[in-house]
PyMOL Python script that loads the backbone (N, CA, C, O; Angstrom):
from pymol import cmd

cmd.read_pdbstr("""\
ATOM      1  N   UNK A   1       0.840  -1.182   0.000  1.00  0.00           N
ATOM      2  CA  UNK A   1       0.000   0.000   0.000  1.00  0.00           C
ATOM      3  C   UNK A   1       0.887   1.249   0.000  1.00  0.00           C
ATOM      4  O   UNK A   1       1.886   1.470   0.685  1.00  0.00           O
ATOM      5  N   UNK A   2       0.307   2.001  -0.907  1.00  0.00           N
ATOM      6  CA  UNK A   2       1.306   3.177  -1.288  1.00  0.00           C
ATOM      7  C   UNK A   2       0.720   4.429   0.268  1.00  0.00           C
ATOM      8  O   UNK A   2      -0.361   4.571   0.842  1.00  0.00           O
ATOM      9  N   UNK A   3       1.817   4.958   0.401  1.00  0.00           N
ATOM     10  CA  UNK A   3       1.648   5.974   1.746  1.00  0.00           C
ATOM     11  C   UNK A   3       1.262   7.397   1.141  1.00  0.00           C
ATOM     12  O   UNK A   3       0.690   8.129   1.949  1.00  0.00           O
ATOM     13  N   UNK A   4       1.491   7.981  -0.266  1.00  0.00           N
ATOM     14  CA  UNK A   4       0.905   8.615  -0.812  1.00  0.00           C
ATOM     15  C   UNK A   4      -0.312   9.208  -0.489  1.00  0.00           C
ATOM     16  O   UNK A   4      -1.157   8.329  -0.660  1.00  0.00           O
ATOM     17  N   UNK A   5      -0.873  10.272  -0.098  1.00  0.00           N
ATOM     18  CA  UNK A   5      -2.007  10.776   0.083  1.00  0.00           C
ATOM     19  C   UNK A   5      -2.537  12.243  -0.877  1.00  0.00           C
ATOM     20  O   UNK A   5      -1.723  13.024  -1.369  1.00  0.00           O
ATOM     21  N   UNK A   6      -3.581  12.348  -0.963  1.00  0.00           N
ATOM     22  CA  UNK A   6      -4.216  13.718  -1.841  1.00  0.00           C
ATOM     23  C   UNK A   6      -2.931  14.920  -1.769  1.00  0.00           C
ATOM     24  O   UNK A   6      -2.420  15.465  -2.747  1.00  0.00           O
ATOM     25  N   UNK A   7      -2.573  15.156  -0.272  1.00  0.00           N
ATOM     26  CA  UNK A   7      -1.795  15.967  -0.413  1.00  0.00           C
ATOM     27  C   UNK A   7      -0.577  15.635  -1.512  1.00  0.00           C
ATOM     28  O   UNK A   7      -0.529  15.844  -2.725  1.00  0.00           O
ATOM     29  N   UNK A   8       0.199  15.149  -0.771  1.00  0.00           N
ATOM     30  CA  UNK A   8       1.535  14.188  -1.290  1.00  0.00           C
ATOM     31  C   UNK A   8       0.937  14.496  -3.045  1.00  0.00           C
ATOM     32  O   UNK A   8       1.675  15.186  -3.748  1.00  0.00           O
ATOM     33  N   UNK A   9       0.138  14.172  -3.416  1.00  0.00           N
ATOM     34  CA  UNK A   9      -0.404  13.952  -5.236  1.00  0.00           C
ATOM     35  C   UNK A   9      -0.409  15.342  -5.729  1.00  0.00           C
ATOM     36  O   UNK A   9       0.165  15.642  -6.776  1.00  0.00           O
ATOM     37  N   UNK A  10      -1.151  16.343  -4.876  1.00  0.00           N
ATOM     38  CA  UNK A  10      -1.191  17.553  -5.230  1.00  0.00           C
ATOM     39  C   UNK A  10       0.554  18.360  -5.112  1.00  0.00           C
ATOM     40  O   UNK A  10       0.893  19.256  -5.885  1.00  0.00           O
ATOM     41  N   UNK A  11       0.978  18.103  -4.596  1.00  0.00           N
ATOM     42  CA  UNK A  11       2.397  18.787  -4.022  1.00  0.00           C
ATOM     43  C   UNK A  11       3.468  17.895  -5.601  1.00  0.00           C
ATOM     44  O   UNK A  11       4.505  18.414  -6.014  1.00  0.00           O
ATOM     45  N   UNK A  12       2.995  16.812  -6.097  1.00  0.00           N
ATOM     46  CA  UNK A  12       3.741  16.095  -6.725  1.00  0.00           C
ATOM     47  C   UNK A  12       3.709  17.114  -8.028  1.00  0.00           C
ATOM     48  O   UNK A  12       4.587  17.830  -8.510  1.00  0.00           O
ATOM     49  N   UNK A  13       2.120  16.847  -8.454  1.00  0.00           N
ATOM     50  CA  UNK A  13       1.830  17.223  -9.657  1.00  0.00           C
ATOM     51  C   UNK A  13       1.888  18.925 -10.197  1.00  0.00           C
ATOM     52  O   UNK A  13       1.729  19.557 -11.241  1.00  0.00           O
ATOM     53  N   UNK A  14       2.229  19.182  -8.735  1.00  0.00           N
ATOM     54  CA  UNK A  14       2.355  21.278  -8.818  1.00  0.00           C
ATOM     55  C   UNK A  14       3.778  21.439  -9.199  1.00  0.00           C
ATOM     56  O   UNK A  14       4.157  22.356  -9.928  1.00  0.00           O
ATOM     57  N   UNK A  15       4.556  20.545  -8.702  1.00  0.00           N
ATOM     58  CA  UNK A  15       5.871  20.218  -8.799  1.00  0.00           C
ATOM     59  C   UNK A  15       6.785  19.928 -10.400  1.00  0.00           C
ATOM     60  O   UNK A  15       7.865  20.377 -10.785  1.00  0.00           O
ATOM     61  N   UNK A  16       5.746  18.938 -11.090  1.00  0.00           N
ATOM     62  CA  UNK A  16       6.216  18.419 -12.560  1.00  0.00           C
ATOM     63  C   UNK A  16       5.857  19.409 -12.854  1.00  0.00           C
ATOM     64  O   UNK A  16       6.853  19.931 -13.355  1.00  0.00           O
ATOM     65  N   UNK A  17       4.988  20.164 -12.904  1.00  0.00           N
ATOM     66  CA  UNK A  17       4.461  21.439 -13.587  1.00  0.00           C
ATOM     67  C   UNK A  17       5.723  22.625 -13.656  1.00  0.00           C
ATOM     68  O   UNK A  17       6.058  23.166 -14.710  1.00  0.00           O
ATOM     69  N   UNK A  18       6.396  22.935 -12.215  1.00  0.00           N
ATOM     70  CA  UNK A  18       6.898  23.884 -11.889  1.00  0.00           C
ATOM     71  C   UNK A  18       6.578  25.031 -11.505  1.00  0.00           C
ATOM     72  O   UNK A  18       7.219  26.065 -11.692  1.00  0.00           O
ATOM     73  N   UNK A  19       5.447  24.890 -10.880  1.00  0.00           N
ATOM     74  CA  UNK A  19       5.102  25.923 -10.335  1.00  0.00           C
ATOM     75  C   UNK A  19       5.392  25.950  -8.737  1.00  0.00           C
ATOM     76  O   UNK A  19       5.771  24.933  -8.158  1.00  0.00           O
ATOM     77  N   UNK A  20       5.217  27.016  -8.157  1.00  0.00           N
ATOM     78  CA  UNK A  20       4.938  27.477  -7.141  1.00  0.00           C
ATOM     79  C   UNK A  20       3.574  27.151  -6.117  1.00  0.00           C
ATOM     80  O   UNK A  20       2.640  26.588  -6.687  1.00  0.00           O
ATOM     81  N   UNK A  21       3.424  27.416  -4.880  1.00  0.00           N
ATOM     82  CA  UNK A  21       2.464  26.754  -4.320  1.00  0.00           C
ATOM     83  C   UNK A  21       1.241  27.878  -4.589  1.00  0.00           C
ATOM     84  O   UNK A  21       0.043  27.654  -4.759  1.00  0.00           O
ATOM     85  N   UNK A  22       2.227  29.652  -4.564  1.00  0.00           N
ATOM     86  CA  UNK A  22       1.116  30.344  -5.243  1.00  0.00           C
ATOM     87  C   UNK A  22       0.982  30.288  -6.590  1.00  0.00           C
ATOM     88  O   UNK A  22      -0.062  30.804  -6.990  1.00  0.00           O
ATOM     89  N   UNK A  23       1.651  29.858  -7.377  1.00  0.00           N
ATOM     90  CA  UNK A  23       1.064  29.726  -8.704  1.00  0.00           C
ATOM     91  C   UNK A  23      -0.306  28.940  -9.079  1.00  0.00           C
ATOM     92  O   UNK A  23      -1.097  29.224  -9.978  1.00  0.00           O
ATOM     93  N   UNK A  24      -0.392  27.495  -7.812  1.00  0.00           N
ATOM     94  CA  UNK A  24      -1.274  26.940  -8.096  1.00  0.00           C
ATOM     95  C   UNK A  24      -2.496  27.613  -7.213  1.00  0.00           C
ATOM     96  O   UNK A  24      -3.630  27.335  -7.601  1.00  0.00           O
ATOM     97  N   UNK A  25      -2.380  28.399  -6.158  1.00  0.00           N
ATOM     98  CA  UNK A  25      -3.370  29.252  -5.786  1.00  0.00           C
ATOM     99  C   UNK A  25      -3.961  29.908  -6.791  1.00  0.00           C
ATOM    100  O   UNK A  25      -5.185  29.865  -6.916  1.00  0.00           O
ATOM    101  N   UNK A  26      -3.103  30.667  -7.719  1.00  0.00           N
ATOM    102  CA  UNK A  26      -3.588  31.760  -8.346  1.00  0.00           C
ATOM    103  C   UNK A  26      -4.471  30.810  -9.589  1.00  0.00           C
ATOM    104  O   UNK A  26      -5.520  31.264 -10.047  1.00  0.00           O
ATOM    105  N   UNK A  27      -4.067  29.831  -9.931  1.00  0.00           N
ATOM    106  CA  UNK A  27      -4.994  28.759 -10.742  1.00  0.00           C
ATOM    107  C   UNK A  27      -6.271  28.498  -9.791  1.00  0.00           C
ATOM    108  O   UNK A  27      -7.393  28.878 -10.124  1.00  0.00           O
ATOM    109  N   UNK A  28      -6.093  28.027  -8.952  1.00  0.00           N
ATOM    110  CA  UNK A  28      -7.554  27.320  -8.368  1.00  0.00           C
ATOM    111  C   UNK A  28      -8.225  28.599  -7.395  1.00  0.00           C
ATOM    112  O   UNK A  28      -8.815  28.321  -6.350  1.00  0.00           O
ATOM    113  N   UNK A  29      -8.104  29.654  -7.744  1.00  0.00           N
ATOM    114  CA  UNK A  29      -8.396  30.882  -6.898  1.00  0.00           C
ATOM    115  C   UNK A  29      -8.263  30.648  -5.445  1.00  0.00           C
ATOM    116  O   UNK A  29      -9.263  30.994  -4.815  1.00  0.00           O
ATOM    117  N   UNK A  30      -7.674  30.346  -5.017  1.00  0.00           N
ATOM    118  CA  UNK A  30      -7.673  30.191  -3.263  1.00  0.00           C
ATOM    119  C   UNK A  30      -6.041  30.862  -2.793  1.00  0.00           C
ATOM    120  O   UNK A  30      -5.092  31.150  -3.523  1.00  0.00           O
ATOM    121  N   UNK A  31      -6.180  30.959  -1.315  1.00  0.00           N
ATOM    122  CA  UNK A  31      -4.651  31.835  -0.852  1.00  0.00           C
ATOM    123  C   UNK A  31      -3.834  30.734  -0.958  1.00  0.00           C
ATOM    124  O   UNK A  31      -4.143  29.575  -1.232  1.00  0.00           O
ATOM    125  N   UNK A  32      -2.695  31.243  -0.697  1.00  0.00           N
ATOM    126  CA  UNK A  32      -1.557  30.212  -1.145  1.00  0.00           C
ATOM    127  C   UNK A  32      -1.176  29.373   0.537  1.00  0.00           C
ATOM    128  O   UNK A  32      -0.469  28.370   0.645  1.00  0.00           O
ATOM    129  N   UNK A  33      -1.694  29.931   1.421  1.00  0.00           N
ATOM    130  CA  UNK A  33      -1.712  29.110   2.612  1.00  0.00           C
ATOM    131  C   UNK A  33      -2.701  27.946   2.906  1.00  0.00           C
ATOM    132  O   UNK A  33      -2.421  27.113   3.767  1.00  0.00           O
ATOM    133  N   UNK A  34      -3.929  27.882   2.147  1.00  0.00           N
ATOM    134  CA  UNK A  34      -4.321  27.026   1.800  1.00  0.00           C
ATOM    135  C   UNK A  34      -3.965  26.018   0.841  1.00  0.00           C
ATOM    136  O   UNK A  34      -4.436  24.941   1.204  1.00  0.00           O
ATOM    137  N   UNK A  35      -3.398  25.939  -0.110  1.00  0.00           N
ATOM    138  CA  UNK A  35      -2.566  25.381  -0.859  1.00  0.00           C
ATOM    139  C   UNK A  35      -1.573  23.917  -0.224  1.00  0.00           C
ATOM    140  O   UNK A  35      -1.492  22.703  -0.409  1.00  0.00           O
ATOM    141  N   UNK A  36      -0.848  25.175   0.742  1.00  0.00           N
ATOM    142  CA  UNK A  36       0.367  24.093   1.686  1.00  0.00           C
ATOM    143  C   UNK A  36      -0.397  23.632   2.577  1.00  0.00           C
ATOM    144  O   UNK A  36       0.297  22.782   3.133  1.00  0.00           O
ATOM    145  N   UNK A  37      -1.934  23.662   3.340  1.00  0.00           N
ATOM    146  CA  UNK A  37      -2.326  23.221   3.863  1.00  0.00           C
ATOM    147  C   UNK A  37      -2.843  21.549   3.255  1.00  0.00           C
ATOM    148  O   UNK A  37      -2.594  20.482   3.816  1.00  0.00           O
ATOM    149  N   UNK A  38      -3.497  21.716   2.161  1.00  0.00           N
ATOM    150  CA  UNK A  38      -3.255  20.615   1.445  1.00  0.00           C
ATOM    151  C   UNK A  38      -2.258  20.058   1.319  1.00  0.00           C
ATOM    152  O   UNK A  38      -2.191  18.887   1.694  1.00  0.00           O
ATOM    153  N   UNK A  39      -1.355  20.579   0.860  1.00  0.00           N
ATOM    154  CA  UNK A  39      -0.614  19.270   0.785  1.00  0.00           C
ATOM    155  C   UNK A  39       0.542  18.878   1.705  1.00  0.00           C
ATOM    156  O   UNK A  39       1.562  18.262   1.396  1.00  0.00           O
ATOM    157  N   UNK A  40       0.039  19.542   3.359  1.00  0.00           N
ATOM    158  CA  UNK A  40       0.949  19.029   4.497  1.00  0.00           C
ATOM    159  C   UNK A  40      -0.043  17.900   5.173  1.00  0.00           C
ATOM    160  O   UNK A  40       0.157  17.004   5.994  1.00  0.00           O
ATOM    161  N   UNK A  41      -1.013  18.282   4.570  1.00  0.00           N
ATOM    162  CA  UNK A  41      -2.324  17.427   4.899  1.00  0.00           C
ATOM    163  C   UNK A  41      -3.241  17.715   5.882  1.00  0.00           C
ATOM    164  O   UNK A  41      -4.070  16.893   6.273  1.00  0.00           O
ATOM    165  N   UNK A  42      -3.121  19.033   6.376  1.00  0.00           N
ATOM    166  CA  UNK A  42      -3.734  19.972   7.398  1.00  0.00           C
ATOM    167  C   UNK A  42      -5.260  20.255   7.250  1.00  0.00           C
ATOM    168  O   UNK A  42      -6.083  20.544   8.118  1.00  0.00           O
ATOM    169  N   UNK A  43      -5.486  19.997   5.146  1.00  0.00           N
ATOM    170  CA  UNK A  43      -6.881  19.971   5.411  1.00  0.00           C
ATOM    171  C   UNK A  43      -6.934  19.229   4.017  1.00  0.00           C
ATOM    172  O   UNK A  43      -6.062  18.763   3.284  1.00  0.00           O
ATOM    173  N   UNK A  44      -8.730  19.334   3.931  1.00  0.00           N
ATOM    174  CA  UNK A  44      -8.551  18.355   2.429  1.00  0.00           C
ATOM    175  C   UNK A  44      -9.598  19.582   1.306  1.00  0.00           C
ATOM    176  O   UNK A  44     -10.375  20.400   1.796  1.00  0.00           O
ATOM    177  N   UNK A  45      -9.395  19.449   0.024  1.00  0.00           N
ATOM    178  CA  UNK A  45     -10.282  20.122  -0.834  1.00  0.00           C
ATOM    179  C   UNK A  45     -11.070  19.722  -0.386  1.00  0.00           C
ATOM    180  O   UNK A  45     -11.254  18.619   0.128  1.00  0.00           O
ATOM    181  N   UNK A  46     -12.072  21.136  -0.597  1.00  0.00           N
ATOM    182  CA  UNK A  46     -13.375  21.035  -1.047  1.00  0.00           C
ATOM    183  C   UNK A  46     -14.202  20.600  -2.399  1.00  0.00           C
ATOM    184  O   UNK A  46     -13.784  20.920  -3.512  1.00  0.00           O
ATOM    185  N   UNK A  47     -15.349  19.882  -2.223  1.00  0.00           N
ATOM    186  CA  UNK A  47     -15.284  19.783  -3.784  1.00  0.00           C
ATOM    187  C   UNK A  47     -15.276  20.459  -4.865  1.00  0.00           C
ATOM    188  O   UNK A  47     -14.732  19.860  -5.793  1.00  0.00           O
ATOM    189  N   UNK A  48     -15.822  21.866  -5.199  1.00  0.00           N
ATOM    190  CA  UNK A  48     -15.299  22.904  -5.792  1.00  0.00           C
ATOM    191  C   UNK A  48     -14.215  22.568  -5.954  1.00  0.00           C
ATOM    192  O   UNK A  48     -13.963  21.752  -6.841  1.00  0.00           O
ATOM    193  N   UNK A  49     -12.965  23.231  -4.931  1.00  0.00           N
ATOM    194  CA  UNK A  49     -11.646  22.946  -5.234  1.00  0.00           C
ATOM    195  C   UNK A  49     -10.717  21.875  -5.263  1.00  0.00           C
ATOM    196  O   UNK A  49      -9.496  22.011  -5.195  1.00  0.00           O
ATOM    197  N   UNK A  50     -11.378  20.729  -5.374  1.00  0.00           N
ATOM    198  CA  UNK A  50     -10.796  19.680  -5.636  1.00  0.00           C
ATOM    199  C   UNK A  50     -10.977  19.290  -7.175  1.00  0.00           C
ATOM    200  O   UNK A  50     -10.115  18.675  -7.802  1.00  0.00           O
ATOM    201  N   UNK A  51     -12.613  19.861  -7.901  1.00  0.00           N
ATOM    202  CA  UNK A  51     -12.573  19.628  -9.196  1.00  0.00           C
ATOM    203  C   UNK A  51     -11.835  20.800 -10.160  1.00  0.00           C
ATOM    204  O   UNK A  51     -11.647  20.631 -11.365  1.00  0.00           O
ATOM    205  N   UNK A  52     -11.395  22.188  -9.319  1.00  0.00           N
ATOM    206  CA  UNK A  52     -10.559  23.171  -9.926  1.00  0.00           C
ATOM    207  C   UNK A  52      -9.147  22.589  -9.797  1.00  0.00           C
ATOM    208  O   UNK A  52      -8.378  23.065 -10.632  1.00  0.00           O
ATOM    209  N   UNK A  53      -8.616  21.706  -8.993  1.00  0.00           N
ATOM    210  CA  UNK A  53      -7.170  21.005  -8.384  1.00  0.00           C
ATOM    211  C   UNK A  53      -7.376  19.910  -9.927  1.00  0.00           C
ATOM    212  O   UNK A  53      -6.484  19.965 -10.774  1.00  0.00           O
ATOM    213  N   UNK A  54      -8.331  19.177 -10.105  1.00  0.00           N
ATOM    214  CA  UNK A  54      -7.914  18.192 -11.453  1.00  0.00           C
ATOM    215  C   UNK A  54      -7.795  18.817 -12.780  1.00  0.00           C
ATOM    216  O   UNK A  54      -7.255  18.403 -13.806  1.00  0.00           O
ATOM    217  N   UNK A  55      -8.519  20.069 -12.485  1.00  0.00           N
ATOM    218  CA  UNK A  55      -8.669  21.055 -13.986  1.00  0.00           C
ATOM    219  C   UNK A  55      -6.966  21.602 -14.065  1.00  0.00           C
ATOM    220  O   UNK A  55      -6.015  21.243 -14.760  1.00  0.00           O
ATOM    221  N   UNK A  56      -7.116  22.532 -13.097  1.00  0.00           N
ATOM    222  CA  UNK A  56      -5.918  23.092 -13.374  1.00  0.00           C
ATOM    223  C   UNK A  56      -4.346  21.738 -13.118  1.00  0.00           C
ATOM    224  O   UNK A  56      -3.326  22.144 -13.675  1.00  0.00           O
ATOM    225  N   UNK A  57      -4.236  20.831 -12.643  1.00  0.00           N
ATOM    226  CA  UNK A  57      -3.104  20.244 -12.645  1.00  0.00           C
ATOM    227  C   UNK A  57      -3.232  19.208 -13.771  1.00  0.00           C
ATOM    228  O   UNK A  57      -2.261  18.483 -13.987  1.00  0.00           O
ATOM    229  N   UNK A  58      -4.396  19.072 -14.541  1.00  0.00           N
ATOM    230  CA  UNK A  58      -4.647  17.969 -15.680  1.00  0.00           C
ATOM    231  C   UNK A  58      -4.012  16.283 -15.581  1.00  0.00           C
ATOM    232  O   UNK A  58      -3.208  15.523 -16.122  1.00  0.00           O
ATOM    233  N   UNK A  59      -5.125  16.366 -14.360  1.00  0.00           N
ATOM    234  CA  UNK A  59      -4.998  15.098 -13.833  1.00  0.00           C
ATOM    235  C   UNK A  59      -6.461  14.138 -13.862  1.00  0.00           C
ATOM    236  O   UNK A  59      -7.413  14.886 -14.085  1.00  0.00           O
ATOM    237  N   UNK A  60      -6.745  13.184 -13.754  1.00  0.00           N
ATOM    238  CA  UNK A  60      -7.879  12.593 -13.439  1.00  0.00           C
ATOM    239  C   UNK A  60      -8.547  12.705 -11.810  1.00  0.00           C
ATOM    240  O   UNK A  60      -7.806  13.280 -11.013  1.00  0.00           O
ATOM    241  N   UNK A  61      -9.509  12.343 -11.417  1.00  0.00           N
ATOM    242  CA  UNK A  61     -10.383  12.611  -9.928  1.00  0.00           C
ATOM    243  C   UNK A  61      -9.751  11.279  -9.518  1.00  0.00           C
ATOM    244  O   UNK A  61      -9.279  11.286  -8.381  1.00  0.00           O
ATOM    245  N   UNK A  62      -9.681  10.529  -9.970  1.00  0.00           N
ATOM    246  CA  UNK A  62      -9.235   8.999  -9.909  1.00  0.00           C
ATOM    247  C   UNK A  62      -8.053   9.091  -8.852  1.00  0.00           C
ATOM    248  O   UNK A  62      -7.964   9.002  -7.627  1.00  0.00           O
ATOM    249  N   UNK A  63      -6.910   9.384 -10.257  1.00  0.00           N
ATOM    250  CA  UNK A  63      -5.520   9.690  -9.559  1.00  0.00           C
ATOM    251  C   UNK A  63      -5.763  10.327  -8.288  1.00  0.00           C
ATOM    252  O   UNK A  63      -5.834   9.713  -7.224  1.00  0.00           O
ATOM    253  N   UNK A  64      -5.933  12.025  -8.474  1.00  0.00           N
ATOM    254  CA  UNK A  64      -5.895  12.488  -7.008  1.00  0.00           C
ATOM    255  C   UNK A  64      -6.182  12.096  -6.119  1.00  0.00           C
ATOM    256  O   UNK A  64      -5.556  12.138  -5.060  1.00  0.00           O
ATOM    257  N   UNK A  65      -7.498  11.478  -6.392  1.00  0.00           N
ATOM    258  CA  UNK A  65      -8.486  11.300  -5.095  1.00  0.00           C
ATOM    259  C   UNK A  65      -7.889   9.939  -3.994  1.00  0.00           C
ATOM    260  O   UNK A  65      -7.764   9.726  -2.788  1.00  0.00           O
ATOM    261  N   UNK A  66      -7.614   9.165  -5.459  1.00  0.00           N
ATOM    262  CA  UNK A  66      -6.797   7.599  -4.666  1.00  0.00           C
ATOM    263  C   UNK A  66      -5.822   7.013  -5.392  1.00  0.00           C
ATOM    264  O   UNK A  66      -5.591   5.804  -5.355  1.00  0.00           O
ATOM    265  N   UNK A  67      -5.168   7.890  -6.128  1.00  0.00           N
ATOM    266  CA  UNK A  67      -3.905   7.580  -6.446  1.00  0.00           C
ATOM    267  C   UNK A  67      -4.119   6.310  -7.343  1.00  0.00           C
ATOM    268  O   UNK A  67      -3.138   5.568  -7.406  1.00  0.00           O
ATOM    269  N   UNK A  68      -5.263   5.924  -8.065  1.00  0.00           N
ATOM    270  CA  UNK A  68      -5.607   5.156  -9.015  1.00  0.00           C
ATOM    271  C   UNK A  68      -4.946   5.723 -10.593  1.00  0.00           C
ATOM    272  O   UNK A  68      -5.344   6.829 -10.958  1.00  0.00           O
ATOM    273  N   UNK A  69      -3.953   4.973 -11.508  1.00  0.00           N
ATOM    274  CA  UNK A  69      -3.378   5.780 -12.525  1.00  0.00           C
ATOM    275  C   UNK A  69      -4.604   4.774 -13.521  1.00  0.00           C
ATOM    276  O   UNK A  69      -4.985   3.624 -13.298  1.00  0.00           O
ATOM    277  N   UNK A  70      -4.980   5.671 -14.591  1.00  0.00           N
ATOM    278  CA  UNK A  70      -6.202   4.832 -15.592  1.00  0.00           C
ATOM    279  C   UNK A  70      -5.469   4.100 -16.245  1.00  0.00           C
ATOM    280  O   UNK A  70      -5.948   3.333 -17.081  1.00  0.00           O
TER     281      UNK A  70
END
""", "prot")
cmd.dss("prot")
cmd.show_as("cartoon", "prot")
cmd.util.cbc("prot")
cmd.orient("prot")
């Protein structure tokens, strides 16, 4: 079992991208302290921003959600 969690996926995929943690704020409109809160695992998206987190990182709900690759 992979130890991987939503955060951990989001922090990965902001990462291949190269962005910043506010860069991906400024994508999914939210502050950038929310951002690292995700992905220290302090809190979890909302669904709103969990379906703006697959838009903007062009990922599947799958992946993020459970680390399922299609």
């Amino acid at each position: 079992m992979s130890s991987e969690t939503v955060g951990t996926r989001i922090a990965a995929l902001r990462r291949a991208r190269g962005w910043t943690q506010h860069d991906l704020a400024a994508e999914v409109g939210v502050y950038r302290p929310l951002v690292s809160r995700w992905e220290s695992g302090g809190a979890t998206p909302s669904t709103p921003h969990f379906w703006a987190l697959v838009e903007a990182l062009d990922t599947s709900a799958d992946y993020l959600w459970r680390g399922e690759r299609p």
